[in-house]
N, C-alpha and C positions, 0 to 999 in steps of 0.2 A: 101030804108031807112036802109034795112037790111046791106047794102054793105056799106054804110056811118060810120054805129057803127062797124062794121069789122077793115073797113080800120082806122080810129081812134084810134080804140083798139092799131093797129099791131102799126101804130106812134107813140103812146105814150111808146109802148112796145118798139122800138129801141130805144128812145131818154132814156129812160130811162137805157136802158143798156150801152149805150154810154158815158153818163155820169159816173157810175159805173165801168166801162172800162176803166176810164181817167188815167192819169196822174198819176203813182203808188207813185211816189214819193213827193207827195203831198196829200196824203190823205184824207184829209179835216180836219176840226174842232176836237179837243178833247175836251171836256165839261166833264169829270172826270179823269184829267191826273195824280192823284193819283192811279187810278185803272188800267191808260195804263200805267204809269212808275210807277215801284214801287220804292220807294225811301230809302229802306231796303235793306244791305248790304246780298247779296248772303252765303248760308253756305261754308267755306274756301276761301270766296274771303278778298281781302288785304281788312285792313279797316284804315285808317290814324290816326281814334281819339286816336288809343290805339300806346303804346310805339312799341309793337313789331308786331303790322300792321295784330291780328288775329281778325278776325269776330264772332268764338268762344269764348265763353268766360266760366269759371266755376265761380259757384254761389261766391260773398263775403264771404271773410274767417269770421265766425263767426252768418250768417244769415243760418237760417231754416224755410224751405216753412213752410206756413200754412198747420196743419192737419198731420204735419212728427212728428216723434218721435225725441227728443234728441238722441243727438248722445252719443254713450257708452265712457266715456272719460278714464276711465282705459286704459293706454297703455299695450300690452303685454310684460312680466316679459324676462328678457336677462337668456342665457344658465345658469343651477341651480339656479337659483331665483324665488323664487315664492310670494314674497312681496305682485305684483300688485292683482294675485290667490285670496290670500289674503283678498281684499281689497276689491273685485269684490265681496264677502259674503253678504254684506250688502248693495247692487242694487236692489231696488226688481222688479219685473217683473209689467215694466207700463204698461199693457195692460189690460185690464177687463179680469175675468172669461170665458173663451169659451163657447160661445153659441152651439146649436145646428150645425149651418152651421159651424162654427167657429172651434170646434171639428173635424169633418168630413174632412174639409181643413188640418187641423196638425197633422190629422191621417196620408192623403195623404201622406203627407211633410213628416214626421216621415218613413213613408215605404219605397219612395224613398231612401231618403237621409242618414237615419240612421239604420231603418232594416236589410238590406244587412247585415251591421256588427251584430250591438247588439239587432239583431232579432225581431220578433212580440212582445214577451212576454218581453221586455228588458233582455233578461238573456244569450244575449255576444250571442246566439246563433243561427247570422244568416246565410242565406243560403253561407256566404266566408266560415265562420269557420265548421258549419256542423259535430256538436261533433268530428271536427278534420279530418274528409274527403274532407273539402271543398278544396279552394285553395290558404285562406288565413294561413298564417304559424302557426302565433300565436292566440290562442284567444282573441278576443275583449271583452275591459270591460264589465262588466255583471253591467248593468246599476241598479237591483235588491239588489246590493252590498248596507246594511245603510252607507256607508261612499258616496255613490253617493247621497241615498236618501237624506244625510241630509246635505248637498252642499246647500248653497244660488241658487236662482234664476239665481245673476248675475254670480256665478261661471260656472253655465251649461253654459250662453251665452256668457260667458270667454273660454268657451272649444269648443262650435262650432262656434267662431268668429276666434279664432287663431290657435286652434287645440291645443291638447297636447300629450307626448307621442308620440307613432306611429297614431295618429291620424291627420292627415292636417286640413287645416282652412276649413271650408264651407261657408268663407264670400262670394264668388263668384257666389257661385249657391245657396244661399237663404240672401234675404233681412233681413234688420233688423227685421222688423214687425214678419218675417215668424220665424225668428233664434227663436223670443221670443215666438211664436206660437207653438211652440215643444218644449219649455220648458215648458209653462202651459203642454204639453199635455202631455210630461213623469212625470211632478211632479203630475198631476191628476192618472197617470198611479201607481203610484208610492203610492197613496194615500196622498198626502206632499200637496195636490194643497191647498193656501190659497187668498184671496183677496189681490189687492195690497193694500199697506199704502198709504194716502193721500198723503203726498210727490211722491212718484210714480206716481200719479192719474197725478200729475201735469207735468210729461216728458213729455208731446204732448204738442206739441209748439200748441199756440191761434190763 
């Protein structure tokens, strides 16, 4: 009997794999050919619907994801103009108050991105300038300066969105959110920090 379920076992065992073994090019049945072909065009593969045949595409001119911030529409002022500067006074910073966490993040941001130059304590004096030992030539703004303090919101994120001055833009290495994050956190530094105005409230797209 014992030799009977053996030998059955092992027949069922080859027939099974024989079939399994069959015909590669016939595979059998798909029953979710959505999930064995996907019908989504490849990233850089040509795509026909569009004019110039990219599979890429960037967002619609004028739509913002849910939960993004407006975008800053002040464009940056052309060589000696300072109009847009200006104009950028009266932005105020859409972002709530810094929280605990929220603080600690724009600390970070702030030491990276802005200490170097205009030091821990904002006052122009960081580890480039080094009361003039560092490596940087000239001193950097002393951010302690009242004509810094009393700079609008949107004027800081006018200055680290395009740069002014000997200063270059930082739009590359910190996002929007973050730009405006270090600006709460030198105008808190600063003691300037105030709540935004309801209009502000309203720059996060719904």
């Amino acid at each position: 009997m014992k030799k009977i379920t053996v030998i059955s076992f092992l027949a069922i065992a080859v027939v099974l794999t024989a079939i399994s073994c069959g015909d590669n090019q016939k595979p059998g049945k798909t029953f979710m050919p959505d999930m064995a072909y996907s019908r989504a065009y490849e990233t850089y593969s040509e795509n026909p619907l569009f004019e110039d045949n990219q599979t890429n595409r960037t967002p619609v001119e004028g739509t913002i994801a849910q939960g993004q911030l407006l975008p800053f529409r002040i464009p940056q002022d052309g060589p000696g103009d300072t109009t847009n500067f200006g104009k950028a006074r009266f932005v105020n910073n859409p972002l709530p108050p810094l929280n605990a966490d929220d603080r600690k993040e724009a600390e970070r941001l702030y030491l990276i991105y802005c200490g170097i130059c205009h030091g821990e304590k904002l006052d122009g004096n960081g580890p480039l300038w080094n009361q003039g030992d560092g490596a940087y030539p000239a001193a950097p703004k002393d951010l302690t300066d009242p004509v810094i303090g009393n700079q609008g919101d949107g004027q800081l994120f006018y200055t680290i969105t395009y740069g002014k001055n000997k200063m270059g833009s930082y739009a590359s290495q910190l996002d929007a959110k973050q730009r405006w994050m270090v600006v709460h956190y030198i105008k808190e530094k600063l003691g300037k920090s105030k709540a935004p105005a309801a209009e502000a409230e309203s720059s996060v797209a719904q």
